[in-house]
C-alpha positions as CSV (number, residue, x, y, z in Angstrom):
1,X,-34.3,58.1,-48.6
2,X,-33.3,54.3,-49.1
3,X,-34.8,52.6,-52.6
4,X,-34.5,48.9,-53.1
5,X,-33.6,48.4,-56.8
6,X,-34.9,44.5,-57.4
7,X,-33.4,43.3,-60.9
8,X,-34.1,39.9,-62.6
9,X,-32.1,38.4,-65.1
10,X,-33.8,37.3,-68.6
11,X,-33.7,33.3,-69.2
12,X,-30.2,32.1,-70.3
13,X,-28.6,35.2,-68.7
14,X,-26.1,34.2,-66.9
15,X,-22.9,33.9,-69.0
16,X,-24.0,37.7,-70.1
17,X,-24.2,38.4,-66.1
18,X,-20.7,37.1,-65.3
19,X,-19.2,38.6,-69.0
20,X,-20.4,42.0,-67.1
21,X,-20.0,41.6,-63.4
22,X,-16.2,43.1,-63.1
23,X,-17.6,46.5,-64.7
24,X,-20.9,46.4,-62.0
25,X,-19.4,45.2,-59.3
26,X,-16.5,48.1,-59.9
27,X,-19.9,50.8,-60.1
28,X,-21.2,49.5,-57.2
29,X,-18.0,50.1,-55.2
30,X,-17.5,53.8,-57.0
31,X,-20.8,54.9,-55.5
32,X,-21.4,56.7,-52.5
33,X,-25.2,55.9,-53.2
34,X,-24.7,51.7,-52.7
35,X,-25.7,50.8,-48.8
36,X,-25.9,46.8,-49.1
37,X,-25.9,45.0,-52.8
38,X,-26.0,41.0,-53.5
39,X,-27.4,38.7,-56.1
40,X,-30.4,36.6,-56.0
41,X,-29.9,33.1,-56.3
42,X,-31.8,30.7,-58.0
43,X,-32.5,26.8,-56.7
44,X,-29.2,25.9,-58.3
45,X,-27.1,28.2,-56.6
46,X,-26.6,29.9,-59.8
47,X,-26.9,34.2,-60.3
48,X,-30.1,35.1,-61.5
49,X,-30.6,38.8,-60.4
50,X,-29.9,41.6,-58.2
51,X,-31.4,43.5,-55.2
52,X,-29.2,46.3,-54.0
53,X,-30.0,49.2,-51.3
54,X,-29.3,52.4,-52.9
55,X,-29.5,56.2,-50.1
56,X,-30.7,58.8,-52.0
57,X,-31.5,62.8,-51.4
58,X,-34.2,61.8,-54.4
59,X,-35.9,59.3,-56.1
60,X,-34.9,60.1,-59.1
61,X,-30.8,59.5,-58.2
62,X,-32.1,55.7,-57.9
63,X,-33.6,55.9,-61.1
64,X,-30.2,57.8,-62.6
65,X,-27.9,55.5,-60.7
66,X,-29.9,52.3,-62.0
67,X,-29.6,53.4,-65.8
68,X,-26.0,53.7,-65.5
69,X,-25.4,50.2,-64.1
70,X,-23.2,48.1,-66.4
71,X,-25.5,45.1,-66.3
72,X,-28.4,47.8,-67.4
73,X,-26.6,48.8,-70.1
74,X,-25.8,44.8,-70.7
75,X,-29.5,44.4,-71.1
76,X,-29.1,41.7,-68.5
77,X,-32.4,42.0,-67.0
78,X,-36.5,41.1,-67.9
79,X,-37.7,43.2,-65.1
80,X,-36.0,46.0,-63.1
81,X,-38.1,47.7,-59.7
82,X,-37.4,50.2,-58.1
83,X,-39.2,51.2,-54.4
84,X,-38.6,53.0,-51.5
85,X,-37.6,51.3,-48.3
86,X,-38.0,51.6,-44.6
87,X,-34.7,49.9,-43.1
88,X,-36.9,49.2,-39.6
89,X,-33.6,45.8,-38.6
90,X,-30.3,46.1,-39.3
């Protein structure tokens, strides 16, 4: 099962983003779970959240794997979604 995990930074976020992004970007790569990740950007070109394409046997891996995220544990983000995906291009 692929589940889109769509994260969104809290205002002013972004120095706590890049003071955390060695540590997520190092638990993206250790996970056998991560099929595509990337930030979003906002009209400045700046960092202002996440979406990232987890493959799980479960639902609730995505929901494991998305507590354990360093930038979840940052409390980097005002709204975190998770969904299941159909991959259909690509």
């Amino acid at each position: 099962m692929l589940v889109a995990l769509m994260a969104y930074d809290k205002d002013g976020a972004l120095e706590l983003r890049k003071a955390n992004r060695d540590a997520h970007v190092a638990y993206l790569k250790s996970s056998d779970l991560v099929r595509q990740a990337g930030p979003f950007l906002n009209a400045d070109g700046e960092m202002c959240g996440s979406l990232i394409i987890l493959e799980v046997t479960e639902f609730h891996d995505a929901e494991k794997w998305a507590a354990a995220d360093p930038y979840a544990h940052a409390g980097l983000f005002r709204e975190m979604t998770l969904m299941p995906w159909n991959k259909v291009i690509g």
